[in-house]
N, C-alpha and C positions, 0 to 999 in steps of 0.2 A: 483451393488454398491449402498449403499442408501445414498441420502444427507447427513447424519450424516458423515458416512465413507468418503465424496469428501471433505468435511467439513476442517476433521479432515486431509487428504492429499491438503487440500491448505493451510492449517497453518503449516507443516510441511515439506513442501517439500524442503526448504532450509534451516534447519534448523544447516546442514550442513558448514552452511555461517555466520561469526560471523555478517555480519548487511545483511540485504536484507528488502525489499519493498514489501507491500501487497497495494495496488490500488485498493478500490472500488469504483465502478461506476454504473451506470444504462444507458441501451443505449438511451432513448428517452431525455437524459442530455444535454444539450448544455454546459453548464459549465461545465461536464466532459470530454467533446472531447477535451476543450480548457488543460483544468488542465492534461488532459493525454498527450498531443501536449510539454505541459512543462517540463512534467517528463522526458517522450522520450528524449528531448534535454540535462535537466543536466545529465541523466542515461547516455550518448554519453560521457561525461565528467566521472561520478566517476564509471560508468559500475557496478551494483550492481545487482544480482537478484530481479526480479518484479516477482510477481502473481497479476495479474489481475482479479480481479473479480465481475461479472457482478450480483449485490446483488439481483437484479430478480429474480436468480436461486438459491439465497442461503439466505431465510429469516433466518433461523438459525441461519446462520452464523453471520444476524445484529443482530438478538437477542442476541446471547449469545456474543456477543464482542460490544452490546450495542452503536453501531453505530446510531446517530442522523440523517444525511444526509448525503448527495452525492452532488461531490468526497470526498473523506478520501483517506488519505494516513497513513498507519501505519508504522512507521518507529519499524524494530524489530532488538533487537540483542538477536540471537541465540532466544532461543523461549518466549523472552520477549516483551513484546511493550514498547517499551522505549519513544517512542512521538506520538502524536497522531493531522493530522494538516488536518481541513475541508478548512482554505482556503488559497490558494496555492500563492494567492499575483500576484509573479515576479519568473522570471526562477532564479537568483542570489537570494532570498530569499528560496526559494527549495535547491537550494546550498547548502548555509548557515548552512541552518539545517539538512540537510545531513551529511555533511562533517564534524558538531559538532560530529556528534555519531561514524562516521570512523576516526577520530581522539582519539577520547577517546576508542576509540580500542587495 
């Protein structure tokens, strides 16, 4: 399977789902352990599909989805990105905007 192809099934794999969660990160992050630490918590709350993904292994994948930094959270409905948030604040502000896009569902 080539990058391109992993690529194109982490963007897809829940597409399934009218809203699910793409998480990228990089492991030598500190601020991503923490910001993944929060997701983990409200995801326990609105239980939504996450793909994690460790942008290390997938420069493509910043490039062509033009990701600046780490963490990013893409918030997607169906195979949209409907929001796009590098910094994650507070566990109730993750909420927040979460729960703004499964609402308007």
């Amino acid at each position: 399977m080539t990058n391109h192809q992993i690529q194109d099934e982490v963007l897809t794999q829940h597409f399934d789902q009218e809203t699910h969660l793409i998480f990228g990160y990089t492991t030598m992050c500190g601020t991503c352990k923490v910001s993944e630490r929060m997701l983990d918590i409200v995801n326990d709350i609105v239980q939504l599909p996450i793909t994690k993904v460790d942008l290390n292994y997938y420069p493509t994948f910043s490039q062509e989805q033009e990701i600046q930094s780490v963490p990013v959270l893409l918030i997607m409905k169906r195979d949209q990105e409907y929001e796009r948030l590098y910094a994650f604040r507070s566990v109730p502000f993750l909420l927040e905007k979460i729960k703004k896009v499964i609402d308007e569902s």
